[in-house]
Every structure is written in C-alpha cells, then in structure tokens.
ZADO-489663 format. One record per residue: x, y, z of N, C-alpha, C in turn. Coordinates in steps of 0.02 Angstrom, whole numbers, plus 50000, padded with zeros to 5 digits. Example, Ala and Ser with C-alpha at 12.3 -4.5 7.8 and 13.67 -1.06 7.14 Angstrom:
2
506604971650390506154977550390506604983550390 506424988850354506844994750357506455000250394 
This chain:
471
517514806148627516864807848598516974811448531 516654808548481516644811948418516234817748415 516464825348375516244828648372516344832148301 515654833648268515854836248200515504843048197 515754848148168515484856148184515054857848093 514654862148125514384862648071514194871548079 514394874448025514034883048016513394883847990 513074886248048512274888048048512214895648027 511724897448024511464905548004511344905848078 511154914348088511314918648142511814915648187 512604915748152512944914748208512904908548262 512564904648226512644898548261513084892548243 513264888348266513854881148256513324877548292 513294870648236512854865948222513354860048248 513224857848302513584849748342513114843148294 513604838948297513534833548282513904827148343 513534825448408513874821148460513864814848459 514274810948443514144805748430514354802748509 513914798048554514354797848607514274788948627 514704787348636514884779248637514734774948673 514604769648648514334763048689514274763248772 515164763548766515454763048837514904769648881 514774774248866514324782248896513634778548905 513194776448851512454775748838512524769848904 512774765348907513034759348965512874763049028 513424766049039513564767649111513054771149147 512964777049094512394780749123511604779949119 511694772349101510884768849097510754766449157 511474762349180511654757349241511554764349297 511794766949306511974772349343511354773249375 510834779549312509904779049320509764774249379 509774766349353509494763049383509844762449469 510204764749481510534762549521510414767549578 510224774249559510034781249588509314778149589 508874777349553508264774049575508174768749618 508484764449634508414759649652508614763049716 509354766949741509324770549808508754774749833 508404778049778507684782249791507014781449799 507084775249763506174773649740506034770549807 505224772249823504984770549879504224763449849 504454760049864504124754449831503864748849892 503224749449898502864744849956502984737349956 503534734050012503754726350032504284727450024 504704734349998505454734849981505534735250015 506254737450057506844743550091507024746250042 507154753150064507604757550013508424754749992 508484755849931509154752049910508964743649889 508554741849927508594733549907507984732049875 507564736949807507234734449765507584730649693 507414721949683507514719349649507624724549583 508074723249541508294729649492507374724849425 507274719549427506654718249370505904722149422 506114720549463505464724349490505254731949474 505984736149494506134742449473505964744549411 506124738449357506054741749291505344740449275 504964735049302504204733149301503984741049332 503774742049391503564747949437503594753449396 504314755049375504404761249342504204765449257 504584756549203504304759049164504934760449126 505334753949061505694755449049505834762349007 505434765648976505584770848935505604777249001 505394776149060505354782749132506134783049129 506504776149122507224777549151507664776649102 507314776349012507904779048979507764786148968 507264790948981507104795348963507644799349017 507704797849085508094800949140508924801549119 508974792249097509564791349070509944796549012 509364798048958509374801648908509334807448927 509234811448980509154817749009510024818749011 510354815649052510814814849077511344816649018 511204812248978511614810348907511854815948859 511024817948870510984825948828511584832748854 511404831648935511764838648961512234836848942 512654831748970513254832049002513494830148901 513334827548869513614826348789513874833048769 513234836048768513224843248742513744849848769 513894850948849514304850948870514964849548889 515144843848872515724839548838516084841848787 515684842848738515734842848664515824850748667 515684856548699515864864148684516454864848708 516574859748778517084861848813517564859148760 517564853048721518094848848692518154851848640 517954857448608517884858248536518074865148547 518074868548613518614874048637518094879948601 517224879048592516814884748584516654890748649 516764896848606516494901648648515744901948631 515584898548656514744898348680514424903048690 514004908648678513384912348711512934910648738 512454911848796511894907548814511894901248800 511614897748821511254889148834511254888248744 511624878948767511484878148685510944874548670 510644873248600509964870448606509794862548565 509494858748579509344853448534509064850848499 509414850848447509124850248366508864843848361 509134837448403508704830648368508264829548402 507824827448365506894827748390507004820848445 506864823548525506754821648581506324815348593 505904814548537505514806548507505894801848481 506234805848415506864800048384507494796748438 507554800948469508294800748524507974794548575 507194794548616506924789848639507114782948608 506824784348560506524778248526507474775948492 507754779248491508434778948464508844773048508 508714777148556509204774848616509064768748638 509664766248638509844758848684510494758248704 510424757648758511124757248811511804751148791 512064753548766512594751048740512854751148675 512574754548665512574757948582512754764548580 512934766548513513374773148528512704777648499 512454782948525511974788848529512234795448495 511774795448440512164801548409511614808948425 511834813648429511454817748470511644825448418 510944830048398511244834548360511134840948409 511604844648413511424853348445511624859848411 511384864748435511694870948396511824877048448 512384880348454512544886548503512804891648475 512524896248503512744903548464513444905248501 513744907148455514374910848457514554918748445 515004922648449515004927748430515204926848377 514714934348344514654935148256515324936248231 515434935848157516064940048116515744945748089 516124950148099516014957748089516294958548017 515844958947951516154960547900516154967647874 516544972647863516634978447863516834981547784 516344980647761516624985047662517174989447669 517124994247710517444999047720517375005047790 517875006947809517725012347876518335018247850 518625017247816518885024147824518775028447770 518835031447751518545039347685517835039547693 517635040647750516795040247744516815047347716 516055049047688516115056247668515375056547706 515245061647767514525063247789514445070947792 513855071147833513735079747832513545078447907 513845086247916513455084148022513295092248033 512805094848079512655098948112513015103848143 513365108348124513705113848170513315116148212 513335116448273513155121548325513365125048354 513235132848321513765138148354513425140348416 513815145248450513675147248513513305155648493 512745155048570512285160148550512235164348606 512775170648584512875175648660512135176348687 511765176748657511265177548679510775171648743 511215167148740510875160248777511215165048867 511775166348888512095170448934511295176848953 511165179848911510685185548937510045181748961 509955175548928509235173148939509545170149025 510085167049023510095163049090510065169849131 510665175049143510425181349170509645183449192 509315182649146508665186749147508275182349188 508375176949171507895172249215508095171149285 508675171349302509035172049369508675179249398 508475184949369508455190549390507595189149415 507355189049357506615184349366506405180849443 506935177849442506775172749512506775177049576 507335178849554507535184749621507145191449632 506595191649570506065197649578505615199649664 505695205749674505235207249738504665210049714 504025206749732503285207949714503205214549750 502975220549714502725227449726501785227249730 501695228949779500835228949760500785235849704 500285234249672500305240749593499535241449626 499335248149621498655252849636498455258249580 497755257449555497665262649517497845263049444 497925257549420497875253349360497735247649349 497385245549274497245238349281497825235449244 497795227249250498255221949247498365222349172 499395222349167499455221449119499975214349119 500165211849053500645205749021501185208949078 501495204349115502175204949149502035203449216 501245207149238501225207049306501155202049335 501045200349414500795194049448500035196849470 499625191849447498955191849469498775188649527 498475190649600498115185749639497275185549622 497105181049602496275178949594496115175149630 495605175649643494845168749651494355167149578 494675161349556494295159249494493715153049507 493425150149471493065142849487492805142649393 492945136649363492775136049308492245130749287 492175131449216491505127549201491655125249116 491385118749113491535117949043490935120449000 491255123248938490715127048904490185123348869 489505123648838489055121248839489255121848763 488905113948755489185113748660488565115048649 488575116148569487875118548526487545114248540 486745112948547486175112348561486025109548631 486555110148668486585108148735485835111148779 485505109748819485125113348862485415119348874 485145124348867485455131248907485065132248981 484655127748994484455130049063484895123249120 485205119049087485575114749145485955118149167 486325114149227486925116649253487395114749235 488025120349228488605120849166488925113849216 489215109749190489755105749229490525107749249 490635108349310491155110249344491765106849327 492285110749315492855105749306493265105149356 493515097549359493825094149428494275100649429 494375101849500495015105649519495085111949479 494495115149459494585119949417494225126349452 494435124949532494265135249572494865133049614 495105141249620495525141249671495485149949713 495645148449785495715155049794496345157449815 496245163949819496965167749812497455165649778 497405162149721497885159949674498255166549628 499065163849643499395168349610499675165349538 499345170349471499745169649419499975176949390 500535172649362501385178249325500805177149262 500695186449245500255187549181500755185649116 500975180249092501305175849024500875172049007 500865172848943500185167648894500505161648911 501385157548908501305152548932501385148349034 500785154249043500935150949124500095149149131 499605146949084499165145549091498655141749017 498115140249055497905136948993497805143248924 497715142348868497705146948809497045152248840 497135157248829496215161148854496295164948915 496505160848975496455163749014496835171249048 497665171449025497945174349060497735181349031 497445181848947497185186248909496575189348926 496385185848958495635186748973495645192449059 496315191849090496135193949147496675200649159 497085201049082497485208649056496915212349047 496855220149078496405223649074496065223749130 495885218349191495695222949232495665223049312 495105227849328495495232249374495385227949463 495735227449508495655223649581494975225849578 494815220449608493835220749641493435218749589 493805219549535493175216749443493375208349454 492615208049437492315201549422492165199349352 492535193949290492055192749230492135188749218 491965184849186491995176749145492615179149087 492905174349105493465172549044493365164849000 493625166448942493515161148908494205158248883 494355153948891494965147948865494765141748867 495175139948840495165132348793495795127148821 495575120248831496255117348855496585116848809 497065112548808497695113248742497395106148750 497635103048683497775095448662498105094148603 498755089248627498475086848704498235087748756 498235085648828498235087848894498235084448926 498615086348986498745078849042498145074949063 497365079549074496945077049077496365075649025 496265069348976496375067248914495415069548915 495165069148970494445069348962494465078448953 494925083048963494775089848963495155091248885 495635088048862495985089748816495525092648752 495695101348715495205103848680494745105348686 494325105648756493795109648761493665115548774 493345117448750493065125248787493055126048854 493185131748896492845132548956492715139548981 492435139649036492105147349054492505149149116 492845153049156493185153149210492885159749241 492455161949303492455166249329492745169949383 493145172849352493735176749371493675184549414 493855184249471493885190749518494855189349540 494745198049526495385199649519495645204649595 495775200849632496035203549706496465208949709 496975206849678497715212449698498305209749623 498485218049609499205216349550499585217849598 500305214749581500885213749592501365216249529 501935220049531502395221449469503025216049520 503385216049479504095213249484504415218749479 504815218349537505495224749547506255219449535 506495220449472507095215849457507725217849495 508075214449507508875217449541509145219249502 509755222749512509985228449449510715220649437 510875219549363511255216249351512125221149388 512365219849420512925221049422513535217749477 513995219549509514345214549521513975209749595 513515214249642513155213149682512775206049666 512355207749619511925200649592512335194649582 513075199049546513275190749552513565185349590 513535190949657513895188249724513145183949737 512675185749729512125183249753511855176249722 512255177749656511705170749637512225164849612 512775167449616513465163649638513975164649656 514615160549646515395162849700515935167749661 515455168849594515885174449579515785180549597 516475184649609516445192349649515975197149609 516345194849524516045202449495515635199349434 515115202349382514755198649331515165199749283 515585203349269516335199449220516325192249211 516525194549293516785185349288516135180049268 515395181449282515045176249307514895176449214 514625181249166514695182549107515255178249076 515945177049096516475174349066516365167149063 516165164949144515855156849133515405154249108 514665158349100514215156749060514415156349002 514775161348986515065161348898515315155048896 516085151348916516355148148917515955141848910 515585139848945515055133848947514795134248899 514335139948867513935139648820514385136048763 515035140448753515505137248700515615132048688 515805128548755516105120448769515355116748743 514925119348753514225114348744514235112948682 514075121048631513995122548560514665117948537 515345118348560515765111548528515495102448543 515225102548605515195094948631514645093948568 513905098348572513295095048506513725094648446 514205099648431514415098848359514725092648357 515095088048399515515083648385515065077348410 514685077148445514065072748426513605073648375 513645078248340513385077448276513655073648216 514255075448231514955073548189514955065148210 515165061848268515065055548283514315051348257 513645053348266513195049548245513045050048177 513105055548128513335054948073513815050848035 514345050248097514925045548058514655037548054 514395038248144514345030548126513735026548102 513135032648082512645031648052512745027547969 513245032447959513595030747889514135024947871 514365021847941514805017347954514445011647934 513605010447974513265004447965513075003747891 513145006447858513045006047773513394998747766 513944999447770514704995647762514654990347812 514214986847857514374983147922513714977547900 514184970647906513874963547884514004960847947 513344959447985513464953748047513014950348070 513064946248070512364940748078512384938348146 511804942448177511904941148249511414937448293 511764932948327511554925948383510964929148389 510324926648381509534930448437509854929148511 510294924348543510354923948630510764933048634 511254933648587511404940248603511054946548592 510624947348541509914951848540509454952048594 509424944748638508874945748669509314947848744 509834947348751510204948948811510384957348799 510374962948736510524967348724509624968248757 509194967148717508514967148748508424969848826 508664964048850508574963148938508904970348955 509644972148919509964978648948509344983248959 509184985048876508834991148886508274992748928 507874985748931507384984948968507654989449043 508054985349061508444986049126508604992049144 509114995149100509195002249085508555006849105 507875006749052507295008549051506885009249130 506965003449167506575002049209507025006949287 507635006649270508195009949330507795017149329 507855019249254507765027549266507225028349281 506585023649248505845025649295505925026949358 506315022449386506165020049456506475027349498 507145029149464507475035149488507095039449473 506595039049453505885044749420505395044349494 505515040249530504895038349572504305034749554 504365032149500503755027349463503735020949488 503165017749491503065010649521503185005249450 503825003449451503944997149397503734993849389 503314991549437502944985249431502074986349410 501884991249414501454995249378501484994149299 502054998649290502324999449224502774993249196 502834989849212503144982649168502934977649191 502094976949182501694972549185501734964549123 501624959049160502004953949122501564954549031 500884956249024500584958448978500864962048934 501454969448978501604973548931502174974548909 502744967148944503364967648933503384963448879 503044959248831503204955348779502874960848731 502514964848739502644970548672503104975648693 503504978948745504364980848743504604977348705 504704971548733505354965748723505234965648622 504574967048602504544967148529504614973248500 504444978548526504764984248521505544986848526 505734984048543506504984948572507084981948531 506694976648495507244970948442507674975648376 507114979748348507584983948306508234989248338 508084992248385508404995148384509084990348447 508804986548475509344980648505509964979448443 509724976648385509964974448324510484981748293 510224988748300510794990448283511264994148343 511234994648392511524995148451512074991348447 511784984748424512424978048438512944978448363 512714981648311513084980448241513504987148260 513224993448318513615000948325514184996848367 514134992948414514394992748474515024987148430 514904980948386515284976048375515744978348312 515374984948264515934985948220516374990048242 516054995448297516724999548343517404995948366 517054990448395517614985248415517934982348392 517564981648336518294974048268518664980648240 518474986848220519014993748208519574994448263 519244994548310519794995248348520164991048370 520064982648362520494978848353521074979848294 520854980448233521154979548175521604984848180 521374991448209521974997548215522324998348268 522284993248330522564993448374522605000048444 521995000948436521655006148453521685004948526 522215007048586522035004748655522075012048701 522075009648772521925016148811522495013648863 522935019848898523205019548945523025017349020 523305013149048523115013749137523035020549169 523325024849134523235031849187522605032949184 522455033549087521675037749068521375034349121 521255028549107520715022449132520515027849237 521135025149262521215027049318520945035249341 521195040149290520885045349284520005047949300 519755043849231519095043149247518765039749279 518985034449329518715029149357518725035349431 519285039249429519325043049489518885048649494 518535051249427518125055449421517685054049451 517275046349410516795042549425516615043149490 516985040149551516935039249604516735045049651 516995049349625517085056749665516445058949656 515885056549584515275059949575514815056249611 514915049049598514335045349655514855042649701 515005045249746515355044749805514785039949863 514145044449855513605040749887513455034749893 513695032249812513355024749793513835020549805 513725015749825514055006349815514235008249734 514885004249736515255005449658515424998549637 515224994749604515844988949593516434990649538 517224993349567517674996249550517874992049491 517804986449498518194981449447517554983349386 517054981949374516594982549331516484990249304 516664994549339516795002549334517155000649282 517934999249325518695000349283518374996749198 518124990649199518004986149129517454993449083 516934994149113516435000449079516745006449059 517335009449097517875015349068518205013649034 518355006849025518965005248990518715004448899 518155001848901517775000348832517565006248821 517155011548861516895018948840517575021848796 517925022048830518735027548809518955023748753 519005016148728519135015948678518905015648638 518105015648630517445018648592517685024348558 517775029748621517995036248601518515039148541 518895031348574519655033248542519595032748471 519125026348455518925022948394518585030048340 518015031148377517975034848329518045042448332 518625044448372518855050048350519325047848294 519825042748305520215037948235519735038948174 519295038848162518655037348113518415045148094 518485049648133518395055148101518905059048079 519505056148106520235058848058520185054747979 519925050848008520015047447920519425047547884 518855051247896518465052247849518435060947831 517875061347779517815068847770517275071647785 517405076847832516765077147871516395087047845 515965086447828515645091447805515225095247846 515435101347877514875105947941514495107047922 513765108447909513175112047876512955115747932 512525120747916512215124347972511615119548020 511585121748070511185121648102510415119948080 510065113848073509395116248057509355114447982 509875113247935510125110947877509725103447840 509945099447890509975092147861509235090547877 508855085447825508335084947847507975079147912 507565077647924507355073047986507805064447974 507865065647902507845056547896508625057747908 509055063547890509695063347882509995065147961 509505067347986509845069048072509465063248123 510025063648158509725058448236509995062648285 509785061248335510245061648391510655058048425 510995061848442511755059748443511835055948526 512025050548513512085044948571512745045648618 512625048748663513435050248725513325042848766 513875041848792514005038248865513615043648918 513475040848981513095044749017514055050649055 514265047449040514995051049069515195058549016 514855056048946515185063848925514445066248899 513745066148951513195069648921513285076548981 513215079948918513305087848948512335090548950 512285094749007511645097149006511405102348948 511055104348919510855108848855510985115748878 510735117648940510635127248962510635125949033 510885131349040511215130949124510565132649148 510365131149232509625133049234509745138249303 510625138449319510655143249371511435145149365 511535152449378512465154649350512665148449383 512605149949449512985144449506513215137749489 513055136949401513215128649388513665131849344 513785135849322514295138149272515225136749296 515145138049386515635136849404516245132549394 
C-alpha cells in the first residue's frame, strides 16, 4: 500500500492512501458474500440468494458504501501502523465521503485522504538565564501566638457574669425573631415581613463583630439580662441568601444570660492537653518550625511559577485539539472528583447543558497546562534530567502509607511519582540556572503574581488549625 505523508498545522500528518486494485476487489466480493450469508430475502434460504438478485434487493451503491466502510478503517489503520505513526486519538477523513462513493469501483486502485494528530515539537528560544522576580515569604512569630490563642479560645470554660451589662468578648444567650426593614414609602401600618429562619431561642452568640450579620452583635453590647430592644443590622452582600443580600433588618432582641470565657493558663499543662508534647517549649518549637518550613515551601513556589511563567515566553508548540480536548476531560474529571469528595450531587452540577460551556471554559487554560507540562519535559529530556528507583520507591511508599484506605493502582502510582519528581527535578535545574530576584511580600503586582501550582503530594496547608498537627 502506497503511502505519502504530509505536515498539517496543529500537529497533525496529512495521509495520502492509495490502496490497490487487488484490496477494492476483495473487499467488494467479500461485502457481498457477508450479505448474501445475512440477508433475509422472501423465496430465498439464507446463504443461497442468487448474488444479481442480492445486488437488485439491496442496491448497488448499499454495498459499495459497506464495502467502502471497510476500506476506509482498515486503509487508514494500515497506513499508521505501516508508516510507524504515533497516533493520538482516532484519525480523521479528509476525502469528501460523496467523491470516494462515486469514486469507487472495485478493482481499481482507491485513493483515500486522512489526517492524525501526533505529538507536538516543543520549540524552546531559550530556558536557561531567565531573569524573574518572586515573592519572599518570611515567617511570622506571631502566626505561633494566634494558633495558641485560638487553641485557648476553644478550650474556654463559660462563667455566668451578674450585675453588668454585655460587653465585646462575652458569650450572649438570646431569644431574637427578625424582620426586614420597611423601605421608604412602604405602608407603615402593614405587617413588617419576617425573615425565613430569622428567630431563635436560647441562641448562643460569642460577642465578635465577625460572628454575626454587620449590626447585630453591636446592637446587643450594652445590655443588661432581662432587656428587651430592637436591633438594627444589615445583611452583607453578597450573601448566601441572594434574596436577603443588603438589606436592612430589625431583630428583636432579649438578652437572657452573659457568659465570660475563663481561658487556661498557657503553660506546660495546656500543652499536654491539646497535644503529645510534655512542655510548651516544646509545642512553641514545632509550631515555629512548621511555620518556617511553610514560609520556605510559598517562597519556592513563588520562585517556581514565576520561573515557569517566564519560561512560556520562550515555548513554540502547536498542539493536536485530540490532546487539548483529552487535557479538557482531565480537568473536568479532576473538578467533578473533588465536588463529589465535597458531598455535591455531580450530576446536578454537570448537567449536559452546562458541560459544553466548562468544556469552553476550560480550553485556555487546558492549552497552557499542556505547553507547562510538554516544555518541562523536552528540558528534561535535553538535560538528561532522571530520578532514581529508590526516590521513586520512597515516595510511592509515602503515598501508600497516607491512603492506606484506598484501592491504589501501584503501577500507575509508581508512572505519576515518577513524572512529578522529575518535574521537580527539572525545575529546580531551571532555577540554578536562572536569576532569581526575592521581593517582599505583597510587592509584585496582580498581573505579575499567580499562584503557585504544587502536585497534590508537596501542597502544604497555610496555618495549623490545631498544635496537635504541628507534630
């Protein structure tokens, strides 16, 4: 079978099949011959319809069109395997499906055109002397006192308080019931409208402006158990509930009983309590420590998406749409896992209506995902950039140990550690060879900062939310 190649745009190779007499023959005869075992034709037996009857009944263009079905796959398939293409997705056909009809006659040689995407060439101006700026993030002793304080917070014992009224700090128990406020020229003699879910009794709130809507928690500093008054606040808007978002409202508020918070005294006691360290030395030393390791991990993801923000300047690749739209499907995929690990109904939320505006939403940033992901890789081809069996083994052993719970497929693990680590490797290589500039914190402006993209294996949490994780 003759085959002539041709270079298409986006990464495609343009077939030219020419396929021969002896082929268009056989697999015409063939058609007929599978029909003739199949067709159910009234005065026949199966198998023993006259082959002119067959082609009368059927309809010679029904069984070159089958014939030509045939011709197409198996040509086209022929011709990738023979021509030794790495193929992406299904290849497609370029000669108009009318001409090829009307073309075809069995014993004649059939020339047939297709086109299949291949993987792109990665053209690269340059990757090493980059010059960027990235984000320092230093560490803030002060992040250690806030986790402290809030640990102490939790662990507070409610004091009933007598003989003063309510101030900022305390816990309030009320009986409220609210009302939305009456806009200008409203009737003043209707009845105010109630807002859904807006009385409760014996409800306890911690007197903080943010543990309630704006208005209220202000409104009920000052006074004394047994007082009754209307408070006035406003929802915020946004607001989860889009019909309340920004309005006024009226809340009538009776104030039952204050509560103070009696804190535990920070010392080595507390820290037996709120984790496995003996003394708050120690539990102080690990918060520190973490805080540090964090304030280095943002800085060097700052340093990495900077680099390779600045990398794509330099990166020419013209990429297959079958591999855009399969980067597509990831994220989708990706997207739809974590809802679901959210408790959300997917099928709710990726309604067939609302997945072709994702799937159009999703193309830009598919497109540079695949130019981050394919110039990492031709670098680290060209520098010979590989990873040991131990590392690999190392973290594959981590892996396992964290979702121990889950079904693993080990082999597809080992392949996903093995490309992460030399990601890593790549462009830590890439920040030895460029020049990399710290700025403060808060420095660079919106268009010049992103955030910085981890593997889910080296995303570190922001602030500890209990000592006990410091461990």
């Amino acid at each position: 079978m003759k085959v002539t190649q041709e270079k298409l745009p986006a990464s495609q190779i343009g077939l030219e099949i020419e396929i021969t007499p002896e082929k268009t023959k056989q697999t015409y005869e063939q058609v007929i011959q599978n029909f003739t075992r199949s067709a159910n034709i009234p005065g026949f037996r199966k198998g023993k319809v006259p082959r002119q009857i067959l082609l009368q009944r059927l309809g010679a263009t029904r069984i070159k069109a089958a014939a030509l079905e045939e011709l197409i796959q198996d040509g086209i398939t022929q011709a990738v395997k023979q021509e030794d293409i790495n193929a992406i997705g299904q290849p497609r056909l370029r000669s108009s499906y009318e001409d090829l009809i009307n073309n075809y006659e069995p014993g004649k040689a059939l020339t047939i055109s297709a086109a299949v995407d291949v993987p792109p060439e990665v053209n690269l101006a340059q990757y090493t002397d980059l010059q960027i700026k990235a984000e320092e993030i230093k560490y803030d002793p002060q992040q250690v006192d806030k986790v402290l304080e809030s640990e102490r917070q939790q662990m507070a014992t409610l004091i009933p308080v007598e003989g003063r009224p309510a101030q900022l700090g305390d816990v309030a128990v009320v009986d409220f019931k609210g009302v939305l406020a009456k806009a200008e020229g409203e009737d003043e003699a209707a009845e105010p409208e109630a807002i859904p879910g807006g009385e409760a009794t014996d409800f306890q709130v911690e007197l903080q402006e943010d543990r309630f809507i704006p208005g209220f928690v202000v409104g009920i500093v000052g006074m004394n158990p047994g007082e009754t008054k209307e408070v006035s606040a406003t929802f915020p808007d946004p607001y989860a509930n889009e019909e309340l978002a920004g309005k006024p409202a009226i809340f009538t508020v009776t104030l039952k009983e204050i509560k103070e918070k009696e804190l535990p005294e920070l010392n080595d006691d507390f820290a037996q309590e709120v984790s496995e360290f003996e003394t708050l030395a120690e539990l102080r030393t690990s918060l520190e420590e973490r805080f540090q390791k964090e304030a280095e991990q943002k800085t060097k993801g700052n340093q990495q998406e900077a680099l390779v923000k600045e990398l794509l300047k330099y990166v020419e690749v013209d990429l297959p749409e079958t591999m855009i739209e399969q980067e597509v499907d990831n994220m989708l995929t990706q997207t739809a896992i974590r809802l679901s690990q959210q408790g959300l109904d997917i099928k709710k939320l990726f309604t067939p209506d609302v997945i072709p505006q994702l799937r159009q939403r999703s193309h830009d940033e598919a497109v540079e995902r695949l130019k981050r992901s394919l110039a990492l890789e031709e670098i680290g081809k060209r520098e010979s950039i590989k990873v040991s069996e131990e590392e690999v083994a190392a973290r594959v052993k981590e892996l396992l140990e964290q979702y121990s719970e889950q079904e693993v497929d080990q082999d597809r693990l080992r392949e996903v550690v093995e490309n992460e680590l030399i990601t890593e490797k790549t462009i830590d290589w890439l920040l030895e060879h460029s020049k990399v500039e710290l700025v403060p914190e808060g420095s660079l402006s919106a268009t010049e900062q992103t955030t910085p993209e981890v593997t889910e294996t080296q995303e570190q949490t922001s602030e500890v939310t209990s000592p006990a994780e410091a461990q």
